[in-house]
N, CA and C atoms as an extended XYZ file, in Angstrom:
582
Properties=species:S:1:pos:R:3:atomname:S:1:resname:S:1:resid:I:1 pbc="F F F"
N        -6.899       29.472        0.227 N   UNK     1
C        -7.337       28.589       -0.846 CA  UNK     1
C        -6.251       27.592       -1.238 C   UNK     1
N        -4.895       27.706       -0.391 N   UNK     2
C        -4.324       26.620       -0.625 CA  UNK     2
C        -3.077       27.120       -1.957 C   UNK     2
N        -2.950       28.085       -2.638 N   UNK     3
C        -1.806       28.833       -3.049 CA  UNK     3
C        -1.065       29.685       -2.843 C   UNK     3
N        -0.166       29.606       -3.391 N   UNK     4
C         0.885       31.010       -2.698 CA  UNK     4
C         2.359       29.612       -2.826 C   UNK     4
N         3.079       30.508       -2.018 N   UNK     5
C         4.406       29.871       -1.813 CA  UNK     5
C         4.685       29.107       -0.716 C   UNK     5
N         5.471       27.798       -1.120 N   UNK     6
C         5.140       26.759        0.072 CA  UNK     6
C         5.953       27.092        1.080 C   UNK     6
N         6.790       27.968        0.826 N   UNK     7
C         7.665       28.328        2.422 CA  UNK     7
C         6.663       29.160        3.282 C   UNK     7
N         5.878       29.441        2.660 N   UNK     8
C         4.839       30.548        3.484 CA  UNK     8
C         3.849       29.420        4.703 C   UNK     8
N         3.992       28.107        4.455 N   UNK     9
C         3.275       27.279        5.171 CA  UNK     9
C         4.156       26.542        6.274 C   UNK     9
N         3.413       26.457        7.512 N   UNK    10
C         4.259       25.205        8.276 CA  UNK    10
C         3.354       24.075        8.464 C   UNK    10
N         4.045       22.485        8.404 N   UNK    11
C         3.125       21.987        8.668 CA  UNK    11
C         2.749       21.429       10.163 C   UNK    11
N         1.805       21.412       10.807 N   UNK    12
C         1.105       21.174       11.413 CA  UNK    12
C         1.447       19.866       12.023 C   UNK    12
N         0.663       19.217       11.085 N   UNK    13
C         0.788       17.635       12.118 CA  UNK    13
C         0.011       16.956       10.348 C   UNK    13
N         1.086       15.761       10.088 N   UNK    14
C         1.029       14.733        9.004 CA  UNK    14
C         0.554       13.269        9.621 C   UNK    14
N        -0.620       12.400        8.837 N   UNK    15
C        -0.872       11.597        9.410 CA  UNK    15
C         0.379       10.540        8.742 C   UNK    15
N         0.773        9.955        9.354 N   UNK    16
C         2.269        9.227        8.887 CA  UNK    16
C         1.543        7.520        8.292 C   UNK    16
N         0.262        6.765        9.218 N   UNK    17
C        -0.190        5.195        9.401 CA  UNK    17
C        -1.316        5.327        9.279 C   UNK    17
N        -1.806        4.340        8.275 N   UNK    18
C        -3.664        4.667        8.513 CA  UNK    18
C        -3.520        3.048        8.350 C   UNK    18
N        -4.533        2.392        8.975 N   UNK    19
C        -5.170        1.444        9.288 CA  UNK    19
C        -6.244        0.925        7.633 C   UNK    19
N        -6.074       -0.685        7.742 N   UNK    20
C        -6.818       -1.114        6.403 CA  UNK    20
C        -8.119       -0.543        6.029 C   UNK    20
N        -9.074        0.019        7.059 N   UNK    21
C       -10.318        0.822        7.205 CA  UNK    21
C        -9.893        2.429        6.781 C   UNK    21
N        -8.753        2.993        6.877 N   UNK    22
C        -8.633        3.909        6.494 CA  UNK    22
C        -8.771        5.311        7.286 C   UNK    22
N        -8.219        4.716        8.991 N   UNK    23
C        -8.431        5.600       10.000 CA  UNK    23
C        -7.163        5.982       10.153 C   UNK    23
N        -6.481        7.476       10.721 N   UNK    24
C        -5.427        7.765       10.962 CA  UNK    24
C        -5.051        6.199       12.253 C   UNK    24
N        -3.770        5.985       12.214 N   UNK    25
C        -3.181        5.557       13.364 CA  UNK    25
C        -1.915        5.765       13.788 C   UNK    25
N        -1.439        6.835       12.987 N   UNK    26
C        -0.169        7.310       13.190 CA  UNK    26
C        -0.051        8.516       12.869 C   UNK    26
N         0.466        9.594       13.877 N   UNK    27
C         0.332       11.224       13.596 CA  UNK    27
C         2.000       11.686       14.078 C   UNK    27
N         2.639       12.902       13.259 N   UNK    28
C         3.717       13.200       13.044 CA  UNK    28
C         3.253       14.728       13.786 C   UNK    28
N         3.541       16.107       14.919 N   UNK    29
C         3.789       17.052       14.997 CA  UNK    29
C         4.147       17.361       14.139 C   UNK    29
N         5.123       18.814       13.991 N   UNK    30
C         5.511       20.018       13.464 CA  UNK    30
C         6.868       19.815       14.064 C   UNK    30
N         7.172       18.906       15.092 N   UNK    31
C         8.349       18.705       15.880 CA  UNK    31
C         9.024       17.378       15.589 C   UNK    31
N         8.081       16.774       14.921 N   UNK    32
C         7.920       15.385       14.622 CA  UNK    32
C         8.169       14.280       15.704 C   UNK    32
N         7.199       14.248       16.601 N   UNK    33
C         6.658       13.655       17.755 CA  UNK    33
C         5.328       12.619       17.216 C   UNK    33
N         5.720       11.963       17.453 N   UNK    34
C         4.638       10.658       16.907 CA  UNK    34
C         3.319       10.190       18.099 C   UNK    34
N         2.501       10.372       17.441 N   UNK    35
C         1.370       10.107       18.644 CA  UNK    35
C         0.481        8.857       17.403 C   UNK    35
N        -0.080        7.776       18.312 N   UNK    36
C        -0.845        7.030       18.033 CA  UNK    36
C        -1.715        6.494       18.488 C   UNK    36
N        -2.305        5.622       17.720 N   UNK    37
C        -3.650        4.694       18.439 CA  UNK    37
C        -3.906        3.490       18.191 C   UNK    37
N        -4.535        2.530       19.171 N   UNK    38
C        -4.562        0.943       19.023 CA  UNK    38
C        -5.945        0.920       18.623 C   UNK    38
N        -6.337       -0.243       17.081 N   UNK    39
C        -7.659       -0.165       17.242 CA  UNK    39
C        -8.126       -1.475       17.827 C   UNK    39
N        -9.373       -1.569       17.768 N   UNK    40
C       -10.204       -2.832       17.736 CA  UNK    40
C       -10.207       -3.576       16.828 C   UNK    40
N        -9.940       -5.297       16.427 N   UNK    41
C        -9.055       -6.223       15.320 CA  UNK    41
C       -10.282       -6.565       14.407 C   UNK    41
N       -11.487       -5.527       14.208 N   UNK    42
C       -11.401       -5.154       13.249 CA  UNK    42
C       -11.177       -3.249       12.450 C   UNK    42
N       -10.044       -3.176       13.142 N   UNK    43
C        -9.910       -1.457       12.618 CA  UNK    43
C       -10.975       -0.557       12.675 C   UNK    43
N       -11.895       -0.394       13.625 N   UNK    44
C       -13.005        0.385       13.231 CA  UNK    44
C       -12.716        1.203       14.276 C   UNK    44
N       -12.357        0.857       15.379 N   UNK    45
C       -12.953        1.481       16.947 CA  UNK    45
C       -11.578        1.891       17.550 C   UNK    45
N       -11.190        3.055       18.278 N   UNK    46
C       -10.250        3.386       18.998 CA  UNK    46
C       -10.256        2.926       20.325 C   UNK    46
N        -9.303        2.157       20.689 N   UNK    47
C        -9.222        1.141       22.099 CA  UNK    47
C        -8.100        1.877       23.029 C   UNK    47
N        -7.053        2.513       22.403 N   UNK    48
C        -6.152        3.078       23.244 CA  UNK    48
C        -5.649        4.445       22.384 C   UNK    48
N        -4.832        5.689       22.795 N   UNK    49
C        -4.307        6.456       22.007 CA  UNK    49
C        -2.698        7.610       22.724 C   UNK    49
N        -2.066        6.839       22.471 N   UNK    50
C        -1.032        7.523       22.857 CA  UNK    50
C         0.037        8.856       22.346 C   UNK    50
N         0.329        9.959       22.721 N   UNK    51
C         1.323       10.770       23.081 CA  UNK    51
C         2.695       10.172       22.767 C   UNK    51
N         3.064       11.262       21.987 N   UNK    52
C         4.427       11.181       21.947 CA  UNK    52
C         4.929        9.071       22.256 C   UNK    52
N         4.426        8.682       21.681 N   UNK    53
C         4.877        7.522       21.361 CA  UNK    53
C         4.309        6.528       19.653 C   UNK    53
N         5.387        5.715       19.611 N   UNK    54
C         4.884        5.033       18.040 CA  UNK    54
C         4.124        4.027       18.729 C   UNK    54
N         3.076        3.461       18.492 N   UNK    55
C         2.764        1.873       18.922 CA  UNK    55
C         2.823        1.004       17.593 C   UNK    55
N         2.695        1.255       16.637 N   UNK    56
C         3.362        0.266       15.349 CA  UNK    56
C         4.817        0.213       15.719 C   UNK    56
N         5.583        0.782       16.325 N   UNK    57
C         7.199        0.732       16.191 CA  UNK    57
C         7.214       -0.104       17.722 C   UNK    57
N         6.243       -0.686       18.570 N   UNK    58
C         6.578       -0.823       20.132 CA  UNK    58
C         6.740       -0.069       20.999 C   UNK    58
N         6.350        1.417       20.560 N   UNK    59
C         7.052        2.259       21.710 CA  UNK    59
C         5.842        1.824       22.676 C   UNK    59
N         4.813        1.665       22.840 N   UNK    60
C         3.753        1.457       23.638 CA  UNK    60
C         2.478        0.925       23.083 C   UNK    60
N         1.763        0.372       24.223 N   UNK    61
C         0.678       -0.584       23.473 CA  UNK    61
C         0.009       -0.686       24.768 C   UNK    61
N        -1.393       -1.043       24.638 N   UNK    62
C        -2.584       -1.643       25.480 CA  UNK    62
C        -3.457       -2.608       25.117 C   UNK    62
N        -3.645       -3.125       26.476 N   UNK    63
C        -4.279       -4.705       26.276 CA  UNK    63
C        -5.211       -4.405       27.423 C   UNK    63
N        -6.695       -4.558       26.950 N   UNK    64
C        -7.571       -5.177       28.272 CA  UNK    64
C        -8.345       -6.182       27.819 C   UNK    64
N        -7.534       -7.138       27.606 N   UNK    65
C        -8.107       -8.460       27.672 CA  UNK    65
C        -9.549       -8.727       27.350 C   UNK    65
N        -9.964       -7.907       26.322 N   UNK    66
C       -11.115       -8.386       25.602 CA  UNK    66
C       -11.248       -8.654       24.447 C   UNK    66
N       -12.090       -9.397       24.036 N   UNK    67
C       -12.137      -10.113       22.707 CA  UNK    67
C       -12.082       -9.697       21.622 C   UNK    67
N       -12.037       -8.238       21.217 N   UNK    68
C       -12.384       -7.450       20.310 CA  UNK    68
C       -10.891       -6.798       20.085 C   UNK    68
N        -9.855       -6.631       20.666 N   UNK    69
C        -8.857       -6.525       21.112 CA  UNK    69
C        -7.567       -7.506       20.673 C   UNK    69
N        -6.443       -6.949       20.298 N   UNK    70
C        -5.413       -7.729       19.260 CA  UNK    70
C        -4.237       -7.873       20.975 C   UNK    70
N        -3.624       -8.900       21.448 N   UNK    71
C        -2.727       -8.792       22.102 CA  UNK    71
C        -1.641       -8.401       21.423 C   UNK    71
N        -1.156       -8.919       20.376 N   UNK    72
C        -0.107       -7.900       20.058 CA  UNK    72
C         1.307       -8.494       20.090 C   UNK    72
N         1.580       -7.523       20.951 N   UNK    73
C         3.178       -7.720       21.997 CA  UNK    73
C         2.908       -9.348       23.133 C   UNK    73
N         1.596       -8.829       24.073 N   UNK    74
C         2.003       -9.722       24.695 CA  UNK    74
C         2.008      -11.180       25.115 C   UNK    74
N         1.876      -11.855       25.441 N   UNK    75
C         2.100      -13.144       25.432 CA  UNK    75
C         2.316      -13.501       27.308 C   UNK    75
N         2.156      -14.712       27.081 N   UNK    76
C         2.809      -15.050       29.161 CA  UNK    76
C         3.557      -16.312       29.361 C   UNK    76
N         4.167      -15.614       29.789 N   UNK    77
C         5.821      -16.476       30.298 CA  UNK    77
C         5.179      -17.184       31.256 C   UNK    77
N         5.271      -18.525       30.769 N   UNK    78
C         5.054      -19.756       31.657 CA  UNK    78
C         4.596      -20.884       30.830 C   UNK    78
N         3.269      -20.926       30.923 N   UNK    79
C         2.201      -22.096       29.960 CA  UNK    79
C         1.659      -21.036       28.884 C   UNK    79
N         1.630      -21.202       27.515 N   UNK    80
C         0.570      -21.176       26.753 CA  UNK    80
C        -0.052      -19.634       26.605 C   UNK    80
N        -0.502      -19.333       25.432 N   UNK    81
C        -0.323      -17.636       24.879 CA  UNK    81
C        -1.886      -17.080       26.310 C   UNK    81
N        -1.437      -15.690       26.047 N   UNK    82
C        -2.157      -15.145       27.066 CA  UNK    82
C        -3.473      -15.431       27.447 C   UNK    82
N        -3.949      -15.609       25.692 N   UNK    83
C        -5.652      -15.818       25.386 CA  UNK    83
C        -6.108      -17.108       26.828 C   UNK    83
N        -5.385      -17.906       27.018 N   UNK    84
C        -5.239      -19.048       28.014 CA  UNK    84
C        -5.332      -18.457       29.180 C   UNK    84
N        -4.831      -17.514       29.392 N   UNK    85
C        -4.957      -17.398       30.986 CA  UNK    85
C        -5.966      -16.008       30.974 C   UNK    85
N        -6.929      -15.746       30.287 N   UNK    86
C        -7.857      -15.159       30.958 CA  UNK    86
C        -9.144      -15.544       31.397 C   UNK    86
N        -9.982      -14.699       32.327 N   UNK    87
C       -10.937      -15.062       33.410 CA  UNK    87
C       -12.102      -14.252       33.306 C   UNK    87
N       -12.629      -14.882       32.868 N   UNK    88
C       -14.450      -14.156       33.371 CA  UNK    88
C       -15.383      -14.106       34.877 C   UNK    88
N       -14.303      -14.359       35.722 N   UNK    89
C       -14.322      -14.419       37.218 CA  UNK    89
C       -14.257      -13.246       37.665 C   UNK    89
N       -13.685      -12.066       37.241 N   UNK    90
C       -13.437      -11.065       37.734 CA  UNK    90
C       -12.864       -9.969       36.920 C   UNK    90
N       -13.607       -9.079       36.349 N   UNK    91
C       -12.511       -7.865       35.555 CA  UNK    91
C       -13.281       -6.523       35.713 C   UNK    91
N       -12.216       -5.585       35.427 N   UNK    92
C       -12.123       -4.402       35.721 CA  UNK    92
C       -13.104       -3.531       35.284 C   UNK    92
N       -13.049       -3.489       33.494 N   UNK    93
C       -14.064       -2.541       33.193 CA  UNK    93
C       -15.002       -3.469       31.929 C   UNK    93
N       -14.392       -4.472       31.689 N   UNK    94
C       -15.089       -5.357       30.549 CA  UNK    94
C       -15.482       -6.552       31.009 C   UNK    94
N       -15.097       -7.891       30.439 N   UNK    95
C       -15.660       -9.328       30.935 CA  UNK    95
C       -14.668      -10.156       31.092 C   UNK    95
N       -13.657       -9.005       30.607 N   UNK    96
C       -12.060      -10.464       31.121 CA  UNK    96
C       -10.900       -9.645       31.567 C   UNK    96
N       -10.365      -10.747       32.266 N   UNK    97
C        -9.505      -10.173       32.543 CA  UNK    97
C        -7.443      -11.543       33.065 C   UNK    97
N        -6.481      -11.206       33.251 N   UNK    98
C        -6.012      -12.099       33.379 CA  UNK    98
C        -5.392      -12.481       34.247 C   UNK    98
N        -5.665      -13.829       34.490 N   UNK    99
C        -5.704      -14.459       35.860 CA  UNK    99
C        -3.830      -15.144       35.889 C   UNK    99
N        -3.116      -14.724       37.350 N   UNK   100
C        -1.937      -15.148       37.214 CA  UNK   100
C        -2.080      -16.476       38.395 C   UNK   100
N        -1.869      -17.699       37.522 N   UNK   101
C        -1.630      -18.449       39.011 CA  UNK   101
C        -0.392      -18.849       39.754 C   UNK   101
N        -0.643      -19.435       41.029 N   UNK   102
C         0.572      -19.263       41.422 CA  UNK   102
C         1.673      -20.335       41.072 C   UNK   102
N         2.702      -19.549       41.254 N   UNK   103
C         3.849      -20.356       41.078 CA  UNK   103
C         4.791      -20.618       41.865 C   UNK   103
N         5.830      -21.591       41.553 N   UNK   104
C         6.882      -22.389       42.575 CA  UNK   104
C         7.680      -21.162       42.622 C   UNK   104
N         8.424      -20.468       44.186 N   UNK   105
C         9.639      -19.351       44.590 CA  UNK   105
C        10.369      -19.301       43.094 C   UNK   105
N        10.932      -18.771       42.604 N   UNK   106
C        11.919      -18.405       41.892 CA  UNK   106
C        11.105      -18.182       40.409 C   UNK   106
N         9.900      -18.818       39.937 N   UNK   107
C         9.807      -19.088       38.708 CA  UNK   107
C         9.283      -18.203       37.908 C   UNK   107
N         9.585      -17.405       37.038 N   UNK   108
C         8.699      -16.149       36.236 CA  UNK   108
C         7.308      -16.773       35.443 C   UNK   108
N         6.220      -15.994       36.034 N   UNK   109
C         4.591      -16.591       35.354 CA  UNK   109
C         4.162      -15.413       34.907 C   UNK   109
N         3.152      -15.995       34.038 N   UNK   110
C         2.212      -14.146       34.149 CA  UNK   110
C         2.824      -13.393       32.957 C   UNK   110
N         1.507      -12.526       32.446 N   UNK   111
C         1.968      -11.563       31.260 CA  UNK   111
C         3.007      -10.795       30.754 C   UNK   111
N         3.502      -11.237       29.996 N   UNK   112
C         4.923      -10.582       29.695 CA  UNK   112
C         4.763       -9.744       27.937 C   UNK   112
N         5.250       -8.564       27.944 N   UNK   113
C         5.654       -8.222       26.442 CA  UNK   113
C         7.011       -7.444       26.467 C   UNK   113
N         7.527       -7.552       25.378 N   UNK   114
C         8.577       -6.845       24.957 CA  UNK   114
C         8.907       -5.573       23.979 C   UNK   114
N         8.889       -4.452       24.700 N   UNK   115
C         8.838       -2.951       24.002 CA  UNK   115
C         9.638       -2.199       23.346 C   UNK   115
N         9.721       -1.388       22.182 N   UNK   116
C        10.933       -1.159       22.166 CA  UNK   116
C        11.251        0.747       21.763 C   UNK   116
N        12.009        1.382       22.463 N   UNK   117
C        12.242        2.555       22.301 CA  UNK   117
C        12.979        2.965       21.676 C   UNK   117
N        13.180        3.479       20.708 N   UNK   118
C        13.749        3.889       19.367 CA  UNK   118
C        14.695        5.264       20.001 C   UNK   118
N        14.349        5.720       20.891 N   UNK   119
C        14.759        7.200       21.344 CA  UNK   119
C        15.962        7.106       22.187 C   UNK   119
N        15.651        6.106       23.258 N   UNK   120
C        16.647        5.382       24.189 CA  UNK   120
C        16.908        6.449       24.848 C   UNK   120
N        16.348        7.453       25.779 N   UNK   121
C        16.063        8.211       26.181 CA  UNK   121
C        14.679        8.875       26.706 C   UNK   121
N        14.010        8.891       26.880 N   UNK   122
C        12.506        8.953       26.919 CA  UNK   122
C        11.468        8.573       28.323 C   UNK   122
N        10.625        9.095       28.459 N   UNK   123
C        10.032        8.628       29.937 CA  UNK   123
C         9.072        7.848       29.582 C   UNK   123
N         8.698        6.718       30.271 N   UNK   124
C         7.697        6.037       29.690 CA  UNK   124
C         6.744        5.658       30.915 C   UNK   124
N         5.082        5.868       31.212 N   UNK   125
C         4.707        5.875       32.480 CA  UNK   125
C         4.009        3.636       31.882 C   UNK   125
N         4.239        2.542       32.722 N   UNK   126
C         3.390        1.567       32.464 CA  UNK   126
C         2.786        1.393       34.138 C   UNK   126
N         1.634        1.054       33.272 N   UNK   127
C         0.521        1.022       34.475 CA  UNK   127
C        -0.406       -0.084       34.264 C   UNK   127
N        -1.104       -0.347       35.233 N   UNK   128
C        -2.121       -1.768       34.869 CA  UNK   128
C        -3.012       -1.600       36.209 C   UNK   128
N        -4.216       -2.406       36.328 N   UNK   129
C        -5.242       -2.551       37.799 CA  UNK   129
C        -5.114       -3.947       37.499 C   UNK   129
N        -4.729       -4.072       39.499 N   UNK   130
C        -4.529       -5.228       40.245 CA  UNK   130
C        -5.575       -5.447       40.760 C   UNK   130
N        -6.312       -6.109       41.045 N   UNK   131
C        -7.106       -6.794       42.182 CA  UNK   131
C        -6.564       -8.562       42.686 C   UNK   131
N        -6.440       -8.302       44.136 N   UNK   132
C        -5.602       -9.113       44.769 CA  UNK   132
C        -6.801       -9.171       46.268 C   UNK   132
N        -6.662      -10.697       46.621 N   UNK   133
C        -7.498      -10.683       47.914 CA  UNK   133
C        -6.731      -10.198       49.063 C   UNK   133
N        -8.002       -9.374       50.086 N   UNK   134
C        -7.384       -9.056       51.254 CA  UNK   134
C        -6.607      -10.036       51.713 C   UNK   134
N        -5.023       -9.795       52.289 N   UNK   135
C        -4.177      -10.479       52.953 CA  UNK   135
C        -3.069      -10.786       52.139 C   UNK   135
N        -3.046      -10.691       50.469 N   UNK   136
C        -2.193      -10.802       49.839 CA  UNK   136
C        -0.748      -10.114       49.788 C   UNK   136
N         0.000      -10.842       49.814 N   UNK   137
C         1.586      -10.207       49.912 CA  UNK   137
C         2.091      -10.043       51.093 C   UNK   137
N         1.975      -11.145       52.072 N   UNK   138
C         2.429      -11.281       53.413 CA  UNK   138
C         3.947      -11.166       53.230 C   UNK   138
N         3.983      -11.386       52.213 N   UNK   139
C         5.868      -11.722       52.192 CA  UNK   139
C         6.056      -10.959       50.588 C   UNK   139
N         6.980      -10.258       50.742 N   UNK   140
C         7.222       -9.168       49.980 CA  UNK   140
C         7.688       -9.529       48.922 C   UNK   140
N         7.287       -9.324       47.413 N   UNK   141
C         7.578      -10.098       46.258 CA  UNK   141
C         7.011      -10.889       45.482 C   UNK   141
N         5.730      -11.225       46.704 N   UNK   142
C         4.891      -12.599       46.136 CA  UNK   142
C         4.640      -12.262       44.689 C   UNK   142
N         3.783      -11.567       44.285 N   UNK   143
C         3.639      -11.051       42.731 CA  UNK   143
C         3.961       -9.581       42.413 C   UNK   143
N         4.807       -9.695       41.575 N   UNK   144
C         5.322       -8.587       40.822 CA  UNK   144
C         5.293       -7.932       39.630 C   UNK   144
N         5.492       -6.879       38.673 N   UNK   145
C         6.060       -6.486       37.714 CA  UNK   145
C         7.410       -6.542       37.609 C   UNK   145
N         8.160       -6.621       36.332 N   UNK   146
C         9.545       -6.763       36.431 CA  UNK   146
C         9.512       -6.135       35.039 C   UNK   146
N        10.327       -5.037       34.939 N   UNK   147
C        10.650       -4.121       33.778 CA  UNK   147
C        11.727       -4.166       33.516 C   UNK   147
N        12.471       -5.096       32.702 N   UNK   148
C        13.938       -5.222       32.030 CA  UNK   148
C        13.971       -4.220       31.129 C   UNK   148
N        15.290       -3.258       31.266 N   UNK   149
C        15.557       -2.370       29.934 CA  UNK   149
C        16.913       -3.013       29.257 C   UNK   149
N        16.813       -3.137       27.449 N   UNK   150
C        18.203       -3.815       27.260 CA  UNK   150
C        18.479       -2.800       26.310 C   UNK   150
N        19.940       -2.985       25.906 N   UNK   151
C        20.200       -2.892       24.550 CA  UNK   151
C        19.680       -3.012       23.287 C   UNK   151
N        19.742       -2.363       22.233 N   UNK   152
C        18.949       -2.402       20.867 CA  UNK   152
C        20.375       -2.947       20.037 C   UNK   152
N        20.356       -4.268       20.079 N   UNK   153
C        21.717       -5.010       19.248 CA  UNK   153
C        20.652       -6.544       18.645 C   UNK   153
N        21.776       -6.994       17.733 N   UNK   154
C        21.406       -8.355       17.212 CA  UNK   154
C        21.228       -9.451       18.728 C   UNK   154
N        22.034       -9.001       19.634 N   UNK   155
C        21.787      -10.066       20.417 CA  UNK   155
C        21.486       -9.391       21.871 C   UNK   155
N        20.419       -8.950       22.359 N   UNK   156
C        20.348       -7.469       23.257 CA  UNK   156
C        20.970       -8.297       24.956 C   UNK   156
N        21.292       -6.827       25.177 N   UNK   157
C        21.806       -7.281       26.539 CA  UNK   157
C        21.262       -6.270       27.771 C   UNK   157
N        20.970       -7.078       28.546 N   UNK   158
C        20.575       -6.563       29.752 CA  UNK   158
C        21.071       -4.738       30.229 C   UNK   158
N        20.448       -3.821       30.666 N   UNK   159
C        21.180       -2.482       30.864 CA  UNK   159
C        20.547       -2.779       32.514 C   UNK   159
N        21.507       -2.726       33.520 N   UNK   160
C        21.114       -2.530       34.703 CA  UNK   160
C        20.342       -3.945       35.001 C   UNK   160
N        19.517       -3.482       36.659 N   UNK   161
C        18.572       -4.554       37.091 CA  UNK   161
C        17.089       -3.796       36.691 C   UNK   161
N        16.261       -4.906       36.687 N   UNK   162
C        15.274       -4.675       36.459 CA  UNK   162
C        14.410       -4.086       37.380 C   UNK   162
N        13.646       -2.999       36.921 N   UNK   163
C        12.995       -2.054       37.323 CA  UNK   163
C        11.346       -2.829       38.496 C   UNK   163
N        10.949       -3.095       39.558 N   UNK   164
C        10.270       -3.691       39.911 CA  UNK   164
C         8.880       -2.967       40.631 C   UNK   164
N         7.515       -2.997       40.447 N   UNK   165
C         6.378       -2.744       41.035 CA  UNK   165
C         5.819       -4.360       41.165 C   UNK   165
N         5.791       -3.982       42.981 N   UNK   166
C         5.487       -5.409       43.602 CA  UNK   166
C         3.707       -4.877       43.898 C   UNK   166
N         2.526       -6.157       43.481 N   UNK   167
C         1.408       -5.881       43.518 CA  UNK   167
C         1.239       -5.796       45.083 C   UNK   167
N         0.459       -4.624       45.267 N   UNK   168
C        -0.121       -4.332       46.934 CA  UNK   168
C        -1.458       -4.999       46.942 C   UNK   168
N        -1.601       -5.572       48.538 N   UNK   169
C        -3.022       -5.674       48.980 CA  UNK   169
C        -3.533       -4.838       48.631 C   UNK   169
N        -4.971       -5.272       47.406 N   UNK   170
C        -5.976       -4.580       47.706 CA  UNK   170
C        -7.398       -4.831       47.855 C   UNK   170
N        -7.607       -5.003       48.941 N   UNK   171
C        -8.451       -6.400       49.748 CA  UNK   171
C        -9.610       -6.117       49.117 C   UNK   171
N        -9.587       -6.936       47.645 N   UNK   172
C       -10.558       -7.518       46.987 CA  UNK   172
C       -11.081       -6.435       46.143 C   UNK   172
N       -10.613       -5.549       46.022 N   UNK   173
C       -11.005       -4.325       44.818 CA  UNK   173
C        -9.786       -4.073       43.964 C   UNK   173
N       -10.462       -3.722       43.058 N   UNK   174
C        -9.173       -2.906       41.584 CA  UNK   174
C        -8.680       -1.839       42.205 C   UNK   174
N        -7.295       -1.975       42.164 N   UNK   175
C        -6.522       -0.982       42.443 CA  UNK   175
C        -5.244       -0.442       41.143 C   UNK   175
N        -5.251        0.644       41.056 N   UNK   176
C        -4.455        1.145       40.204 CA  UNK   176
C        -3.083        1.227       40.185 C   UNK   176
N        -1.899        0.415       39.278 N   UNK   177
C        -0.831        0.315       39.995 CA  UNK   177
C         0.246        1.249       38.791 C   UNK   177
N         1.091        2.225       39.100 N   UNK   178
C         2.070        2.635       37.927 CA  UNK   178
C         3.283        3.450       38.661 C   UNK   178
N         3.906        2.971       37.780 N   UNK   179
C         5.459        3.534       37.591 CA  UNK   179
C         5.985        4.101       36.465 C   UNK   179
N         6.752        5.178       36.881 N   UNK   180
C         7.814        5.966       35.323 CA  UNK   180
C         8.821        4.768       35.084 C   UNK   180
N         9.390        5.051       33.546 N   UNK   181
C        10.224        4.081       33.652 CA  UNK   181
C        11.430        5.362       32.721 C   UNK   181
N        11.706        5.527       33.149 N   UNK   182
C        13.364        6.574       33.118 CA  UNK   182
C        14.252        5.883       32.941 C   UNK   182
N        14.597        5.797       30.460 N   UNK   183
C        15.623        5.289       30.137 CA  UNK   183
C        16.938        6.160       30.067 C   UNK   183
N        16.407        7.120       30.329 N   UNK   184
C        17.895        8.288       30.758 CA  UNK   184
C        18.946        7.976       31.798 C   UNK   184
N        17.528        7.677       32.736 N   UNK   185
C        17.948        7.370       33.845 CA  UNK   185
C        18.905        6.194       34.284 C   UNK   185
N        18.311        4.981       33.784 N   UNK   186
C        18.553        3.711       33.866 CA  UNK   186
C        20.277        4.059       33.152 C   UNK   186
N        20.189        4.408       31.763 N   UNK   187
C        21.286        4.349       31.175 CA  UNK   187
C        22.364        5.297       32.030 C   UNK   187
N        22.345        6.101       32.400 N   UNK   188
C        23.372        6.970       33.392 CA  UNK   188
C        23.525        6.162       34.180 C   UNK   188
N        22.614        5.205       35.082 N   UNK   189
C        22.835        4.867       36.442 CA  UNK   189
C        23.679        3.423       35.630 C   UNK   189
N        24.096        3.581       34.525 N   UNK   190
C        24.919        1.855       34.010 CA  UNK   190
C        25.482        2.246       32.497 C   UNK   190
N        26.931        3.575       32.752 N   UNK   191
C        27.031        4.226       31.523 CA  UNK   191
C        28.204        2.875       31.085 C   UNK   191
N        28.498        1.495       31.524 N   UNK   192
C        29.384        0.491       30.549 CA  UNK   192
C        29.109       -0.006       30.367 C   UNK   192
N        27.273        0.139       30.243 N   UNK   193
C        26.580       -0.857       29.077 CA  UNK   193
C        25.913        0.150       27.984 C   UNK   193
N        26.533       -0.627       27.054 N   UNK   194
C        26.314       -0.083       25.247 CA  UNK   194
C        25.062        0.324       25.406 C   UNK   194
């Protein structure tokens, strides 16, 4: 019934973030492990829900490029915010999706966000579906992911090289593409950067 002595209780799991609608979006363990969820921009609907990560703090976030859907974090390095470069030509599980075009050797295009891990330590899996026409990537590199890990300073600095998943042929179907991203790792493999 909810009396007695409060050492006699452990708690469980505290909702830490609730959303203007008044839905949990932020949950605390007993270990205090933060698990959350992305809604739909108008707070009603659960679009993503993550484990052991904050997504109000950046630890992680999802985007499938539909309208109902807040980008957030990301944005695309090149021309003009992401909303611009998506396509009703072709998508995965909804009606859009985003189209990278090509660019001149050297030049960074295409969806970019910036994440941030509070733990600096931690495994983090990012993943996304490619669809690429048969024959794509004759030459190794053509389109990529590029996962920079930096420093958490006023002016951040690069830790290591950047972590890379190069998109594979996948002659004309969605294919599923992911990698761990191991800041343990990264940071051991480059212990004279802060």
């Amino acid at each position: 019934n909810g009396t007695g002595d409060a050492s006699s209780w452990q708690l469980n799991a505290a909702v830490v973030g609730r959303s203007v609608t008044g839905l949990a979006v932020l949950t605390s363990d007993a270990l205090g492990r933060m698990s959350g969820t992305v809604l739909d921009q108008n707070a009603r609907l659960i679009v993503a829900a993550f484990a052991n990560a904050n997504p109000l703090a950046a630890e992680a976030y999802y985007y499938g490029c539909e309208s109902y859907e807040v980008a957030k974090y990301w944005n695309y390095a090149g021309v003009g915010p992401i909303q611009d470069h998506l396509s009703t030509a072709q998508a995965h599980t909804g009606i859009y999706s985003v189209q990278i075009d090509p660019v001149t050797t050297g030049v960074k295009s295409g969806p970019a966000a910036a994440f941030l891990n509070t733990t600096g330590s931690g495994r983090y899996l990012f993943s996304c579906w490619t669809l690429t026409p048969t024959g794509f990537g004759a030459a190794a590199g053509v389109a990529r992911w590029e996962i920079q890990v930096y420093t958490v300073a006023a002016q951040p600095l690069p830790v290591g090289t950047p972590i890379t998943l190069d998109f594979p042929d996948t002659a004309g179907k969605w294919g599923y593409q992911h990698m761990m991203v191991d800041l343990a790792a990264v940071r051991a493999a480059n212990p004279s950067t802060p």
